[in-house]
N, C-alpha and C positions, 0 to 999 in steps of 0.2 A: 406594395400597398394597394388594396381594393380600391377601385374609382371611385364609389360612392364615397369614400372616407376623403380622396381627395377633391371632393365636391363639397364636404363639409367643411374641413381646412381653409378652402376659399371663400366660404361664406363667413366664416368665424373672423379672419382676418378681414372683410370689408364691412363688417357691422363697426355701426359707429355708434356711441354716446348719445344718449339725447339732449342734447346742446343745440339748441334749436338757430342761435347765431354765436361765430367765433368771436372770440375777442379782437380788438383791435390791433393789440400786440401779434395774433396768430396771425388775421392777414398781411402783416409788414413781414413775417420773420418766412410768410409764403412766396410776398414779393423778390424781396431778398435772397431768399434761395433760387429763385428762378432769375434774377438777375448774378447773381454767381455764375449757373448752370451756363449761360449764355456767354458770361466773359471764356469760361472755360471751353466752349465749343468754338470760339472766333479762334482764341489761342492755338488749339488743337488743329483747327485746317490751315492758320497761318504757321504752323510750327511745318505742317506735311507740304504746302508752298514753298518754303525757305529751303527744307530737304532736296523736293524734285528739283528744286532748278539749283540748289548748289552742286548735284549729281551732273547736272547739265553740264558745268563750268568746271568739273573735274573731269568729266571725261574729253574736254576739250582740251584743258590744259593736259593731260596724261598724251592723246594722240601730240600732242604741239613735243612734247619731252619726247618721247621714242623716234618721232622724225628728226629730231636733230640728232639723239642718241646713234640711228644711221649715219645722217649726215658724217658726223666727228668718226664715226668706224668707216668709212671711205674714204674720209678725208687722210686716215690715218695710213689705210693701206696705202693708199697714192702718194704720202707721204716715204714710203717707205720703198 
């Protein structure tokens, strides 16, 4: 696609209506989306918080199992 055309594209899509003020319903349903946006981005870094540190707590519990996994295989041999 030639540049020019996609210079046109862009301006097509930011022309706006001549609606000189929105309705009042238009900026609630702006508020509102941007307060969505917001619950969804808190959610979003506290879902990747919960991930890295439950990774933390497994790789701690996985080393705590293989040590004793040793453990019980010496113990076993010695038992033997």
């Amino acid at each position: 696609m030639p540049e020019g055309m996609n210079v046109e594209i862009a301006h097509k899509l930011t022309e706006h209506e001549h609606n000189p003020k929105p309705s009042h319903r238009a900026e609630w349903l702006e508020i509102a989306e941007a307060l969505v946006l917001a619950v969804v981005a808190v959610a979003t870094a506290w879902s990747g918080y919960c991930s890295a540190r439950w990774d933390g707590r497994q790789a701690v519990l996985y080393g705590n199992a293989t040590r004793l996994r040793v453990e019980g295989a010496a113990a076993l041999e010695e038992a033997r």
